[in-house]
Structures are given as structure tokens and as C-alpha cells.
MITI-917015 format. One record per atom (N, C-alpha, C): atom name; x, y, z; residue number from 1. Coordinates in steps of 0.001 Angstrom, whole numbers, m for minus. Example, Ala and Ser with C-alpha at 12.3 -4.5 7.8 and 13.67 -1.06 7.14 Angstrom:
2
<site: N | u: 13190 | v: m5690 | w: 7800 | pos: 1>
<site: CA | u: 12300 | v: m4500 | w: 7800 | pos: 1>
<site: C | u: 13200 | v: m3300 | w: 7800 | pos: 1>
<site: N | u: 12850 | v: m2250 | w: 7080 | pos: 2>
<site: CA | u: 13670 | v: m1060 | w: 7140 | pos: 2>
<site: C | u: 12900 | v: 30 | w: 7870 | pos: 2>
***
This chain:
116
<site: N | u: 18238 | v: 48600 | w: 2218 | pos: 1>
<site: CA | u: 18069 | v: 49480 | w: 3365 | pos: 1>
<site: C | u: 19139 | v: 50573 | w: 3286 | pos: 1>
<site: N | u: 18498 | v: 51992 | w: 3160 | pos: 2>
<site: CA | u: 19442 | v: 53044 | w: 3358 | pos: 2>
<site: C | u: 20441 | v: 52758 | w: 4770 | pos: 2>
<site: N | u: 21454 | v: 54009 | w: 4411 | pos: 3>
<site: CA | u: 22797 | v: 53509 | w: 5255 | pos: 3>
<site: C | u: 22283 | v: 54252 | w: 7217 | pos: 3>
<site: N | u: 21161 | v: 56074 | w: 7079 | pos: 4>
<site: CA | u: 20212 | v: 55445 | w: 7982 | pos: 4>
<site: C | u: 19553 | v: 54731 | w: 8517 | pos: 4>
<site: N | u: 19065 | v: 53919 | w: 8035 | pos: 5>
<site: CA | u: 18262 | v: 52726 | w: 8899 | pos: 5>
<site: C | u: 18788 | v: 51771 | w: 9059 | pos: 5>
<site: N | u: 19909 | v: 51502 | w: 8242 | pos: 6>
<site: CA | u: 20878 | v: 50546 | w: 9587 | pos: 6>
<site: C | u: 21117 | v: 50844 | w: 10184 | pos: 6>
<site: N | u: 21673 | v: 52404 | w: 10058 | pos: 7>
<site: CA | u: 22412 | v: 52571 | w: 11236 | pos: 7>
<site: C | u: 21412 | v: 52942 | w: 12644 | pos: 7>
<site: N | u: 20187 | v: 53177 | w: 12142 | pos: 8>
<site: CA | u: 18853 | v: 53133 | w: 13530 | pos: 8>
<site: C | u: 18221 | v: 51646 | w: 13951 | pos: 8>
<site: N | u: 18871 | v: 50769 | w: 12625 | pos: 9>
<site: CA | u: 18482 | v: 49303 | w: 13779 | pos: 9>
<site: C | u: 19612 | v: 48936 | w: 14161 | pos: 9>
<site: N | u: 20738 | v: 49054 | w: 14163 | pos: 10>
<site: CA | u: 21883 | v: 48571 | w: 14718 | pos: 10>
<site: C | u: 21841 | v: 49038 | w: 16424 | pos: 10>
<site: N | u: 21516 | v: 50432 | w: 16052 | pos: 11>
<site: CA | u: 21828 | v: 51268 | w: 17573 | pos: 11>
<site: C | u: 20887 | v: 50657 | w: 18312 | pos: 11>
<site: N | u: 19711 | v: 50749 | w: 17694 | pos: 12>
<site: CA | u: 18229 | v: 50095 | w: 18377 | pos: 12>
<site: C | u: 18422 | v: 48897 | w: 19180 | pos: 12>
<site: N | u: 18951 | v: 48132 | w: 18434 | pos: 13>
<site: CA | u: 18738 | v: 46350 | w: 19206 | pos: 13>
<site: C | u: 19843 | v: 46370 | w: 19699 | pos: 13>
<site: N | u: 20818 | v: 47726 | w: 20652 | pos: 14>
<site: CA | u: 21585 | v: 48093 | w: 21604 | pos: 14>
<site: C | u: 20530 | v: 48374 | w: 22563 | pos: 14>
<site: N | u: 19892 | v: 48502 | w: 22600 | pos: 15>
<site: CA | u: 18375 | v: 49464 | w: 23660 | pos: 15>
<site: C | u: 18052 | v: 47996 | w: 24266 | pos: 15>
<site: N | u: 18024 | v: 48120 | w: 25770 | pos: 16>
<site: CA | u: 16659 | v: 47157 | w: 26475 | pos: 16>
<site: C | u: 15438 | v: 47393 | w: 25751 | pos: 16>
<site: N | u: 14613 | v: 46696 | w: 26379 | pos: 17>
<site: CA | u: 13359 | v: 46885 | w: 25713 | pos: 17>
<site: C | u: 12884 | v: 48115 | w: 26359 | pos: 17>
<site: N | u: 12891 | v: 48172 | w: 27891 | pos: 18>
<site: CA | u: 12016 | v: 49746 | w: 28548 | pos: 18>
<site: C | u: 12882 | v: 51067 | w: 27873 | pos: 18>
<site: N | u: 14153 | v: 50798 | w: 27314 | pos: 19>
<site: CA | u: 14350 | v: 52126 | w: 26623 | pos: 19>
<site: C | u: 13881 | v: 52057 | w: 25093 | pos: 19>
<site: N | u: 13735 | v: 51171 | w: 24661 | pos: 20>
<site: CA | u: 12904 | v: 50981 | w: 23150 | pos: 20>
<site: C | u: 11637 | v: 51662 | w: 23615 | pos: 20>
<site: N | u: 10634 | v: 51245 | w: 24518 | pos: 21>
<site: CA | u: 9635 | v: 51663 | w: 24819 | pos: 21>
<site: C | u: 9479 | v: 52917 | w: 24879 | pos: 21>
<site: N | u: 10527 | v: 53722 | w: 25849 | pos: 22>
<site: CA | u: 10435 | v: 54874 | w: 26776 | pos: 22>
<site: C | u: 10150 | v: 55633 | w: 25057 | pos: 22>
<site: N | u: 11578 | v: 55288 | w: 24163 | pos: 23>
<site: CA | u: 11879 | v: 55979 | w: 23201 | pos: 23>
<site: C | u: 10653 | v: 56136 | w: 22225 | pos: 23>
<site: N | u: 9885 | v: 54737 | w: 22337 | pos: 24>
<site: CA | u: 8607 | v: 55211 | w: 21371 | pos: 24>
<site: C | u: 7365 | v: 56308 | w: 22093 | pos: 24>
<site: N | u: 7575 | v: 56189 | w: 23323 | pos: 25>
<site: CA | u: 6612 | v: 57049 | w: 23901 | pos: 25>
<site: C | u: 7396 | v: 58603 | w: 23657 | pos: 25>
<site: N | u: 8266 | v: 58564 | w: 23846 | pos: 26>
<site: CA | u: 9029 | v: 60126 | w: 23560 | pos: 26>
<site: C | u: 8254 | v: 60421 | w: 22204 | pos: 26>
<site: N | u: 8329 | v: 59507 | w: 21250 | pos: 27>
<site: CA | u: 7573 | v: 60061 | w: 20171 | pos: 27>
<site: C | u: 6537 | v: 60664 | w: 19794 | pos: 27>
<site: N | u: 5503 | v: 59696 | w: 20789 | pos: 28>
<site: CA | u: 3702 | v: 59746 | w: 20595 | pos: 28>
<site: C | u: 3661 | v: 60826 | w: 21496 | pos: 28>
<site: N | u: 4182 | v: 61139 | w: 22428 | pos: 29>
<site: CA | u: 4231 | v: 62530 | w: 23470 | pos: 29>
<site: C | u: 4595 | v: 63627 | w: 22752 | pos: 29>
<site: N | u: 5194 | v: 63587 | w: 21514 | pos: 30>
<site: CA | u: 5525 | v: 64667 | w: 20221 | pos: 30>
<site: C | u: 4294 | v: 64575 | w: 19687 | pos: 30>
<site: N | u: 3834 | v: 63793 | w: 19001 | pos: 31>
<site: CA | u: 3164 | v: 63662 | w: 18124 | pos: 31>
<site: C | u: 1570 | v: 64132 | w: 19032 | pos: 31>
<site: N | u: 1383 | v: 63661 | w: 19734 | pos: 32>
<site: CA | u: 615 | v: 64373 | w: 20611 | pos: 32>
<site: C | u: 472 | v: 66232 | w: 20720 | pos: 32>
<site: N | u: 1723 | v: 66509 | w: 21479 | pos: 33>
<site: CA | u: 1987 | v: 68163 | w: 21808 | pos: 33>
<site: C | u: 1994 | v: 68595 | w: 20235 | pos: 33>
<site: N | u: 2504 | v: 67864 | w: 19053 | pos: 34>
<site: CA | u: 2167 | v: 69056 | w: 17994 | pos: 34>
<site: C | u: 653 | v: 69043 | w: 16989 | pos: 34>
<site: N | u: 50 | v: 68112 | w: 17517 | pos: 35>
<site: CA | u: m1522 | v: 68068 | w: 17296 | pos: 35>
<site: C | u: m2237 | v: 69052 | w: 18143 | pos: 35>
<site: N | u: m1471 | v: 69488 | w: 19770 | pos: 36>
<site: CA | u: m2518 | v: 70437 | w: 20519 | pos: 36>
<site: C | u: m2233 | v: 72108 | w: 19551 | pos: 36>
<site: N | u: m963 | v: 71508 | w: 19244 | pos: 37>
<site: CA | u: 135 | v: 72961 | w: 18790 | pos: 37>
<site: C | u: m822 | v: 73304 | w: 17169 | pos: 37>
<site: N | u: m1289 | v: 71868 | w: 16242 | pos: 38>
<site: CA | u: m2356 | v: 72522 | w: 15466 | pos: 38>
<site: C | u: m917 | v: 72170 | w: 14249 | pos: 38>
<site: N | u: m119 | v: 71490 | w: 14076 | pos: 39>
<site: CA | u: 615 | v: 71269 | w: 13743 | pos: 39>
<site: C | u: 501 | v: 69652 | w: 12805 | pos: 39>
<site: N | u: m242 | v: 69640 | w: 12198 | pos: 40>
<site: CA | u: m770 | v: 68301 | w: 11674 | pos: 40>
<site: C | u: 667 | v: 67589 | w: 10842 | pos: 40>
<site: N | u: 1604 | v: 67910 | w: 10208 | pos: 41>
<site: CA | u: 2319 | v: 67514 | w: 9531 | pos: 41>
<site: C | u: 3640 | v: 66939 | w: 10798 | pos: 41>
<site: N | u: 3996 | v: 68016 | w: 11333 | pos: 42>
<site: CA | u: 4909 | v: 67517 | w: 12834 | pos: 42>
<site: C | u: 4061 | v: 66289 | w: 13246 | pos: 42>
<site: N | u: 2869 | v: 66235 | w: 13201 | pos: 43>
<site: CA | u: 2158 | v: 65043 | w: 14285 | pos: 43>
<site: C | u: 2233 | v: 64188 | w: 14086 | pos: 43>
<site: N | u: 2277 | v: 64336 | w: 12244 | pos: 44>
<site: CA | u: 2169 | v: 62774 | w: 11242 | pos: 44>
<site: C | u: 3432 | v: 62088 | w: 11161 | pos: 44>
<site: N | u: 4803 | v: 63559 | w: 11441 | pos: 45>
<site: CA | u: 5883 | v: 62859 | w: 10804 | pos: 45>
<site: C | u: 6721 | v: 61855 | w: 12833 | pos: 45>
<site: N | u: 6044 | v: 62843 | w: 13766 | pos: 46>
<site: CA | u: 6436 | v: 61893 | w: 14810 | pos: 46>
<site: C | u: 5913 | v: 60318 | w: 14921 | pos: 46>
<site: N | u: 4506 | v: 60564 | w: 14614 | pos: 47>
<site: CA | u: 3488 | v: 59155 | w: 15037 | pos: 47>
<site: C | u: 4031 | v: 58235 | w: 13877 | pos: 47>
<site: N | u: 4627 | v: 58781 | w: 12590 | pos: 48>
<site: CA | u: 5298 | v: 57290 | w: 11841 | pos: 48>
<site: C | u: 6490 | v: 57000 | w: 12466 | pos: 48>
<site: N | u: 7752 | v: 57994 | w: 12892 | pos: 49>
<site: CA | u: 8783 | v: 57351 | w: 13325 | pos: 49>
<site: C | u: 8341 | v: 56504 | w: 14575 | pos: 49>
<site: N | u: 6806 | v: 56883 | w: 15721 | pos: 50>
<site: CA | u: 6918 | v: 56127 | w: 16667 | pos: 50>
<site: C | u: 6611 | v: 54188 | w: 15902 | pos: 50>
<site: N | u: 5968 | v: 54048 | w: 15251 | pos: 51>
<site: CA | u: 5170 | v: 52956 | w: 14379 | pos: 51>
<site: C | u: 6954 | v: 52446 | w: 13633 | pos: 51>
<site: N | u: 7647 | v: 53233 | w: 13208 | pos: 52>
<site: CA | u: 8853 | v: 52911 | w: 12831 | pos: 52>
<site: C | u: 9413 | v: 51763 | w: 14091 | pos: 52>
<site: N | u: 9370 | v: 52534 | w: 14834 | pos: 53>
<site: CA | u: 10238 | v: 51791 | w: 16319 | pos: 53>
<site: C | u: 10132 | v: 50767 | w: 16618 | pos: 53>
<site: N | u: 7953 | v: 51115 | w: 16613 | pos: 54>
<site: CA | u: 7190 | v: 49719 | w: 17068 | pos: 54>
<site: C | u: 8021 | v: 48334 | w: 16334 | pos: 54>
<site: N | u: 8203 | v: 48665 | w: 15177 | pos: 55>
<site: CA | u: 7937 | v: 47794 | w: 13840 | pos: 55>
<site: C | u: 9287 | v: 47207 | w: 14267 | pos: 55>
<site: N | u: 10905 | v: 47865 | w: 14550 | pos: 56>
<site: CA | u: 11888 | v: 48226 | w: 14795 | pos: 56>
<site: C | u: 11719 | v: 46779 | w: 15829 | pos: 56>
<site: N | u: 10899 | v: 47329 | w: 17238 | pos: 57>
<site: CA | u: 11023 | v: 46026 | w: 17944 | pos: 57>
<site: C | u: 10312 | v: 44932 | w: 18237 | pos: 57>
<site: N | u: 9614 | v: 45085 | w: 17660 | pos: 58>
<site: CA | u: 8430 | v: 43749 | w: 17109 | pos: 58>
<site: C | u: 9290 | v: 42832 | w: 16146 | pos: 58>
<site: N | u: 10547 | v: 43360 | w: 15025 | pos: 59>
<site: CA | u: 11003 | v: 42328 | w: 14611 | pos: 59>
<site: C | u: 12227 | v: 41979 | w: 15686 | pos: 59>
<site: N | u: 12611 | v: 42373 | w: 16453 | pos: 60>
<site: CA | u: 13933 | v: 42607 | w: 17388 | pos: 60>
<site: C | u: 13477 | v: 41576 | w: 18601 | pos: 60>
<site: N | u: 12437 | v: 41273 | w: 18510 | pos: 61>
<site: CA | u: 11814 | v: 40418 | w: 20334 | pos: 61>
<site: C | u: 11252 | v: 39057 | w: 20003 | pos: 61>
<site: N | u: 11826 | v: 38551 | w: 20584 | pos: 62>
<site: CA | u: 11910 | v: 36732 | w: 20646 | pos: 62>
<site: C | u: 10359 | v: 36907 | w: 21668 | pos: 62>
<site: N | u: 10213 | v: 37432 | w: 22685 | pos: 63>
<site: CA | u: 9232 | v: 37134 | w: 23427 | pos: 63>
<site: C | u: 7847 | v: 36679 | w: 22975 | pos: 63>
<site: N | u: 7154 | v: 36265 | w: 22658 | pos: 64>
<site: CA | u: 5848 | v: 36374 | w: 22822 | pos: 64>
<site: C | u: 4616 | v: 37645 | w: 23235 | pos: 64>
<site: N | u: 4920 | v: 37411 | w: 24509 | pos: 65>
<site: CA | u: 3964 | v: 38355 | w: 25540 | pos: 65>
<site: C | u: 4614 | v: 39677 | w: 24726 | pos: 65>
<site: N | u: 5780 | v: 40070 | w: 24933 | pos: 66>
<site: CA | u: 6206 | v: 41456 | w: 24192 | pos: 66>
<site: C | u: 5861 | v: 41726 | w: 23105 | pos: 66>
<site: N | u: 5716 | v: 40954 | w: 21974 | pos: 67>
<site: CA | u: 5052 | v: 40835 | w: 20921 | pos: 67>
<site: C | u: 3791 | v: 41058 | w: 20615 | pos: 67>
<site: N | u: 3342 | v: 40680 | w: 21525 | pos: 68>
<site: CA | u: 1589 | v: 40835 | w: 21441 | pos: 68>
<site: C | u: 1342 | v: 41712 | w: 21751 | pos: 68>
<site: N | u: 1679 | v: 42483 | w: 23465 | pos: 69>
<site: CA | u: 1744 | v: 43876 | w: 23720 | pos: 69>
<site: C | u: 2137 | v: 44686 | w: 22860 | pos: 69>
<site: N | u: 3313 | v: 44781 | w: 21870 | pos: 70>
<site: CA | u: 3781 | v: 45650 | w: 20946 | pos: 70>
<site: C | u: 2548 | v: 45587 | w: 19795 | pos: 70>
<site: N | u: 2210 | v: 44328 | w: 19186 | pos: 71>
<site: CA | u: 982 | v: 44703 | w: 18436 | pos: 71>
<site: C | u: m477 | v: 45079 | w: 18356 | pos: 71>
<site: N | u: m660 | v: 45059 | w: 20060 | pos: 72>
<site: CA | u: m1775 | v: 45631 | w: 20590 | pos: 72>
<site: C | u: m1550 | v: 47324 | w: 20568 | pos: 72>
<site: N | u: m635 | v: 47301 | w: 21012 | pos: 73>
<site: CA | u: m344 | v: 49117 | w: 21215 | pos: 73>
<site: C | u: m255 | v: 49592 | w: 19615 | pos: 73>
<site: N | u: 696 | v: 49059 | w: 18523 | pos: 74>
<site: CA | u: 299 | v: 49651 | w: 17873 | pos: 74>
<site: C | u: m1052 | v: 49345 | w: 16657 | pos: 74>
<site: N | u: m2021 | v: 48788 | w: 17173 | pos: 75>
<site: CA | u: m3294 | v: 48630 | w: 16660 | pos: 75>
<site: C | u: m4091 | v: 49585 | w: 17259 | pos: 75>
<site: N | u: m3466 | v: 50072 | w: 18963 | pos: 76>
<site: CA | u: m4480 | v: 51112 | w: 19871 | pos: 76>
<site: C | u: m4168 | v: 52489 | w: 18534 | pos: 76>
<site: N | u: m2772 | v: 52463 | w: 19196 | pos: 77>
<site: CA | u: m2100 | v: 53992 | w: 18214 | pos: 77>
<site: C | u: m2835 | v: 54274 | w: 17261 | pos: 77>
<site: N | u: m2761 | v: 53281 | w: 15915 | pos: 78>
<site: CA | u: m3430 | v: 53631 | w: 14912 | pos: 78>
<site: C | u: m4723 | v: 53572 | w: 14754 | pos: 78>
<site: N | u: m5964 | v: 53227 | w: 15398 | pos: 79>
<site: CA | u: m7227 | v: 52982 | w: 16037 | pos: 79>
<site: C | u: m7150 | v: 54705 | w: 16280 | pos: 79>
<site: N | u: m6113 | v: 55130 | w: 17124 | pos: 80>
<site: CA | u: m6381 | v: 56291 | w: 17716 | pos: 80>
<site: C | u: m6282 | v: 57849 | w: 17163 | pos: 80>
<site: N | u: m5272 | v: 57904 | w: 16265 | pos: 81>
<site: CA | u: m4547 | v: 58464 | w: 15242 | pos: 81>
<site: C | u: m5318 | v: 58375 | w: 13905 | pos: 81>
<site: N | u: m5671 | v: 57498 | w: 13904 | pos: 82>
<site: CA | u: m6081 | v: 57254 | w: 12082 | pos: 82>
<site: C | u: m7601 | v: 56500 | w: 11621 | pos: 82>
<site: N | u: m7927 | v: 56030 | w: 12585 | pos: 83>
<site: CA | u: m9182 | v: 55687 | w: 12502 | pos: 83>
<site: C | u: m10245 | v: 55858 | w: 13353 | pos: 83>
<site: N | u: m11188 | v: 55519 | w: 14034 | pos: 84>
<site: CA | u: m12014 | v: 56318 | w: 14551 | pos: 84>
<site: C | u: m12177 | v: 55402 | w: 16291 | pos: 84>
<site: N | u: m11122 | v: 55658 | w: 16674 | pos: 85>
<site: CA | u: m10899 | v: 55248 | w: 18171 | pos: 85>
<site: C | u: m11804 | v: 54469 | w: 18733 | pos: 85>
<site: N | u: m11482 | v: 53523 | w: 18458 | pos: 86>
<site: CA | u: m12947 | v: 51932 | w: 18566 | pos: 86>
<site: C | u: m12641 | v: 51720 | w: 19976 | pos: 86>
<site: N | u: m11241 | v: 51607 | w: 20151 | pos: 87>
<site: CA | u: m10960 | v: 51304 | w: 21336 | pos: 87>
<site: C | u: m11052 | v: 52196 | w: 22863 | pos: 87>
<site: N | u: m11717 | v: 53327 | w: 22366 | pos: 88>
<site: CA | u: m12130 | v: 54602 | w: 23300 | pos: 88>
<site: C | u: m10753 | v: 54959 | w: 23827 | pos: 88>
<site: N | u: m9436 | v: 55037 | w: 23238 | pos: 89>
<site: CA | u: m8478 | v: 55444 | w: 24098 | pos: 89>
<site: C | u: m8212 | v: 57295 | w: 24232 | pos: 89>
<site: N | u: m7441 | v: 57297 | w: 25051 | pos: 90>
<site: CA | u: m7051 | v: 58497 | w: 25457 | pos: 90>
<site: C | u: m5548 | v: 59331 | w: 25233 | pos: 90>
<site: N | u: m5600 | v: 60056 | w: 25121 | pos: 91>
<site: CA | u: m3976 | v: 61096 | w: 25296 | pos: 91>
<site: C | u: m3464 | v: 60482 | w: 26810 | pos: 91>
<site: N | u: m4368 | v: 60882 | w: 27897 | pos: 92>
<site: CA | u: m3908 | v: 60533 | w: 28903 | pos: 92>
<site: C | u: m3772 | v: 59173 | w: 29244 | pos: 92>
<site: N | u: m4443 | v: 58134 | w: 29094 | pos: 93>
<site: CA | u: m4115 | v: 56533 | w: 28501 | pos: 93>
<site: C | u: m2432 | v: 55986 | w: 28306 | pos: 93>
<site: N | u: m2159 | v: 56820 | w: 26861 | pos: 94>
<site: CA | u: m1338 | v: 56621 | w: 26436 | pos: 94>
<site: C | u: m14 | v: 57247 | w: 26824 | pos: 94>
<site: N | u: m80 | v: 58210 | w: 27710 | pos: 95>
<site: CA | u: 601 | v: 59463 | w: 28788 | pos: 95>
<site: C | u: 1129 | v: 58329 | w: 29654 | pos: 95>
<site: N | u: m72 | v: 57748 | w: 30436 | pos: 96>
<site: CA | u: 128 | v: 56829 | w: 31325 | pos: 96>
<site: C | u: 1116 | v: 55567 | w: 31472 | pos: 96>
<site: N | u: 858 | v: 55012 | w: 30076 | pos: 97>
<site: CA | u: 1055 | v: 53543 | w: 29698 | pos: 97>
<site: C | u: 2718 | v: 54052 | w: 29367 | pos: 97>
<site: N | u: 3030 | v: 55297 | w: 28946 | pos: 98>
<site: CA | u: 4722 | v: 55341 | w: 28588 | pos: 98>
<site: C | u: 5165 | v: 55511 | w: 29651 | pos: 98>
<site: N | u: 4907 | v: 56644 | w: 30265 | pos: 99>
<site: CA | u: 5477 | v: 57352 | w: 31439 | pos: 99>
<site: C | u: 6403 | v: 55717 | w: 32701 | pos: 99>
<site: N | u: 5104 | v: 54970 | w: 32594 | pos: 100>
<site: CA | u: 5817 | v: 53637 | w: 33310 | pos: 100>
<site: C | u: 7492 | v: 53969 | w: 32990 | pos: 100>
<site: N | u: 7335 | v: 53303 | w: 31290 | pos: 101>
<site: CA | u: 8784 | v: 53194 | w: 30925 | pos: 101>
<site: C | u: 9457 | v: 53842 | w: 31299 | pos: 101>
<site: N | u: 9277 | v: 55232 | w: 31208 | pos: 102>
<site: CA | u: 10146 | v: 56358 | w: 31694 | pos: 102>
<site: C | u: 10641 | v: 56360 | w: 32838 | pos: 102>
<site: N | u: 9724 | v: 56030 | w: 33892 | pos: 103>
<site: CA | u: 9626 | v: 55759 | w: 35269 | pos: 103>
<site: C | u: 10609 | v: 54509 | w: 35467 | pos: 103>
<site: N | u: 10578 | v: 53521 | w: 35143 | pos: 104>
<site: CA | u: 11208 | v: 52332 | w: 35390 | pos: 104>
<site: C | u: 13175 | v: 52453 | w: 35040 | pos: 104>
<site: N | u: 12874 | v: 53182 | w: 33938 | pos: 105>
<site: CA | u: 14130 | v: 53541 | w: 33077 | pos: 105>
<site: C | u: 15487 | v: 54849 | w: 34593 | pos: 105>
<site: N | u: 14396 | v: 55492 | w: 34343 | pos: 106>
<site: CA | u: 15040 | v: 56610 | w: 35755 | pos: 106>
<site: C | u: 15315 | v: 55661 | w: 36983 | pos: 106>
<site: N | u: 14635 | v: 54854 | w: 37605 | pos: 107>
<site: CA | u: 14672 | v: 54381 | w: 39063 | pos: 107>
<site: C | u: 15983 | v: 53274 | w: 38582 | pos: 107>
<site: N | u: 15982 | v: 52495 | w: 37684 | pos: 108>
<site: CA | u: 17249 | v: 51712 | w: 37091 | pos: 108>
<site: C | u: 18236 | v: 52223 | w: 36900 | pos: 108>
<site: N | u: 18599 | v: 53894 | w: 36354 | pos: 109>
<site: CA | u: 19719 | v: 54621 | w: 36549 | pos: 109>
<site: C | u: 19998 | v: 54799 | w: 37524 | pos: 109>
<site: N | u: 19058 | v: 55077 | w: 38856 | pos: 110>
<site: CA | u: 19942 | v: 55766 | w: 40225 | pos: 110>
<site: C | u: 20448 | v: 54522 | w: 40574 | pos: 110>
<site: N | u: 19691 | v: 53799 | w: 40440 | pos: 111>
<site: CA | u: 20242 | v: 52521 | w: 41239 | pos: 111>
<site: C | u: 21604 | v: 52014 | w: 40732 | pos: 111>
<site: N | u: 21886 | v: 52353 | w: 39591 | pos: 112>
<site: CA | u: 23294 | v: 52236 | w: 38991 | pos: 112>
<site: C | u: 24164 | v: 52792 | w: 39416 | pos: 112>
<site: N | u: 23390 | v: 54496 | w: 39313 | pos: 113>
<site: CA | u: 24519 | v: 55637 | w: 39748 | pos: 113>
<site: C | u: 24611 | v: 55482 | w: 41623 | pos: 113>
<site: N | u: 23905 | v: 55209 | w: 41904 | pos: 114>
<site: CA | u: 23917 | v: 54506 | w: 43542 | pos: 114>
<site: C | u: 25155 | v: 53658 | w: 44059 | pos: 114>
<site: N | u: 25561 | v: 52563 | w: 43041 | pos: 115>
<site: CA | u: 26274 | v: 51784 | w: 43156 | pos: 115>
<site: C | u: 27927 | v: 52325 | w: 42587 | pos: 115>
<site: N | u: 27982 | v: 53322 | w: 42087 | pos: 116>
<site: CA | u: 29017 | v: 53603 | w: 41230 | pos: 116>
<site: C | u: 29808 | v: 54313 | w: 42442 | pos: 116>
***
């Protein structure tokens, strides 16, 4: 393993899981905007680092249930991206399903910075 990718799983399995999450949706929300942008190579090189992440915390999670969710999503992703969307998903779907994280991630900071 290059001396990058330790040093991106080290930092990584510092991350809760909703910021692992948030962080893979930051991706697919790239990879997304540079597909509207017509930008096919930006799209390809975000949607592998997001599949990087996946992969990142799929080996990083003892859970189960997290596990399965992580390999459902990225079976949707690539279903969606790369093969012919069996699963009928959406941009906005997948808008949806991060944004949570994002959402959860923000309301957990004030409540920190609340207390400080």
C-alpha cells in the first residue's frame, strides 16, 4: 500500500461512520454535478474515489446491518453509474439518502458547539 492510502485509511477509521458517509456522498454529489457539467472523466474519477471509501468502510465496520447497507448502496451506485439502472434509482434518490448524513452530522455539531 502506497504511503497515500495509508495515510487515507488511517485518517478514515478516525471518521464516525455518518462522517464516512456524509464524505462518500460529497463524492457522488461531484460525480453527479460533473456528469450534468458533460465532464465524463471528472465523473469517473469522483464515483471511484466514492467506491474507494465505500470499500474503505465496509472493511472498517464490525456491524452487520452497516455492512449490508454499505453493500447495497454500493451495488445501487454501480447499477446506476455503470450498468443499466435495474434498480430504477435516481440523482435525487441518492441526493436524498446522503443529505440525511449531512443533516445528522450538522445538528451533532451545534449540539456540541451548544454545549461549549
Amino acid at each position: 500500500m502506497n504511503e497515500f492510502k495509508l495515510s487515507l485509511t488511517n485518517r478514515w477509521e478516525k471518521l464516525s461512520f455518518l462522517e464516512q458517509i456524509a464524505n462518500i456522498g460529497s463524492e457522488i454529489m461531484k460525480a453527479f454535478n460533473w456528469r450534468r457539467e458533460n465532464n465524463p472523466n471528472y465523473a469517473e474519477s469522483s464515483f471511484f474515489r466514492a467506491l474507494e471509501l465505500i470499500d474503505l468502510t465496509l472493511k472498517n465496520t464490525s456491524s452487520f446491518s452497516r455492512k449490508k447497507e454499505l453493500a447495497r448502496l454500493r451495488e445501487a451506485l454501480i447499477d446506476f453509474f455503470w450498468v443499466n439502472n435495474e434498480f430504477n434509482s435516481t440523482e435525487k434518490y441518492f441526493s436524498h439518502y446522503f443529505l440525511q448524513f449531512a443533516y445528522a452530522i450538522s445538528k451533532k455539531d451545534n449540539c456540541i458547539l451548544g454545549r461549549l
